[in-house]
C-alpha positions in Angstrom: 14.3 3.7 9.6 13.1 5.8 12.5 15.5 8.4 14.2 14.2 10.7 16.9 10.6 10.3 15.8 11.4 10.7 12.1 11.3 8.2 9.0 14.4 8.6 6.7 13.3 8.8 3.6 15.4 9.8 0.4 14.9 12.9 -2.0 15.3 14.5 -5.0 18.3 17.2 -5.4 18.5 17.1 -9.0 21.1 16.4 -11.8 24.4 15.7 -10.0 27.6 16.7 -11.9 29.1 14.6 -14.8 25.6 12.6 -14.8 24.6 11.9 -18.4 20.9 12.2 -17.7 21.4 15.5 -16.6 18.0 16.4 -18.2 16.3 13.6 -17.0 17.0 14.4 -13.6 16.6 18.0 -13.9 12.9 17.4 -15.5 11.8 14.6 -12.6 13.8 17.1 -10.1 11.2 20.0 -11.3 8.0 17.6 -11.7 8.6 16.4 -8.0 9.8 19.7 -6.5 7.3 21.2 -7.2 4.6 18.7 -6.1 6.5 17.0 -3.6 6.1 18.7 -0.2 2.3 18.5 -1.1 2.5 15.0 -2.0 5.4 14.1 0.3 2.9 14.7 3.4 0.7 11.6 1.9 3.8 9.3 3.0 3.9 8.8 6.9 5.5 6.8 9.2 3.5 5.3 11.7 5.3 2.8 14.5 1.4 1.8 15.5 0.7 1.2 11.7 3.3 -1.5 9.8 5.7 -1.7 12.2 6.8 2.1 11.3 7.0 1.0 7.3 6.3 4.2 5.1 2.4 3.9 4.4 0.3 6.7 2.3 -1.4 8.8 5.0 -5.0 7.9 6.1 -4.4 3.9 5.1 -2.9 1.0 6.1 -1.7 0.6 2.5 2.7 0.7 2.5 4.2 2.6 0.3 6.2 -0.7 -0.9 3.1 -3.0 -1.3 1.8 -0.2 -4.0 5.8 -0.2 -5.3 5.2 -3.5 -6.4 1.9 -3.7 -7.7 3.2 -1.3 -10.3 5.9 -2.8 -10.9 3.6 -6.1 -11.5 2.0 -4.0 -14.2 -1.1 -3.2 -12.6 -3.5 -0.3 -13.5 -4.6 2.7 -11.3 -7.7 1.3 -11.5 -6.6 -2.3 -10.2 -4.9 -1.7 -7.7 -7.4 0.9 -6.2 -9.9 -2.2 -7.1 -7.6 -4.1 -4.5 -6.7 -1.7 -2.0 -9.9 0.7 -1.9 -8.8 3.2 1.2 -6.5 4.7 -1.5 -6.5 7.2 -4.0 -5.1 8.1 -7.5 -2.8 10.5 -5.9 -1.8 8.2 -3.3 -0.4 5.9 -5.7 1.6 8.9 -7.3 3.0 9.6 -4.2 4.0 6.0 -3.7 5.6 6.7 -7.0 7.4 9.8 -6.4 8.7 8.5 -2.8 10.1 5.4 -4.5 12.1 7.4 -7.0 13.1 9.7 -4.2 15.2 6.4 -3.0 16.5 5.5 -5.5 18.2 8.8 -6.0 19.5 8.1 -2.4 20.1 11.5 -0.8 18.2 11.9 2.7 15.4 13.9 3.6 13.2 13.4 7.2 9.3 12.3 6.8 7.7 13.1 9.7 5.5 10.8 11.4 2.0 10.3 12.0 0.2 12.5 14.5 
């Protein structure tokens, strides 16, 4: 979604109160708080490029098409054998931004230049 020339995308904020993976989500709050910003500006939101749809920066490539090739099982090296404009650390980012959502809490992703 696209308010004001920003994507909404969600984010980490780590372990939530009475959550019983408290650890869980204090560890993948650290391993993606501290790499996320860095990471985060692979993930842009282009309304020239997929109709707007997050897509890893410098591709074509959608965030959600790399979603589910690993969730089809596919290697690093397969999907990079099928979409070739990306990179390893493009599909970690895919990764980390799909996580992000599924913790639903908001954060803005800016847009493409």
């Amino acid at each position: 979604m696209v308010v004001r020339g920003w994507a909404v995308s969600l984010a980490v904020t780590g372990a939530r109160s009475g959550s019983r993976n408290g650890g869980l989500a204090r560890r993948s709050a650290s391993i993606l708080g501290g790499m996320a910003e860095d990471l985060l500006s692979l993930v842009v939101a282009d309304p020239m490029v997929g109709h707007g749809q997050a897509c890893i920066r410098g591709t074509r490539v959608p965030v959600s098409v790399v979603l589910d090739c690993l969730a089809d099982g596919m290697s690093d090296g397969e999907i990079l054998a099928e979409y070739p404009a990306l990179s390893v650390p493009g599909i970690r980012v895919a990764a980390a931004y799909g996580a992000r959502l599924a913790r639903e809490d908001l954060v803005p992703l800016r847009t493409a230049p």
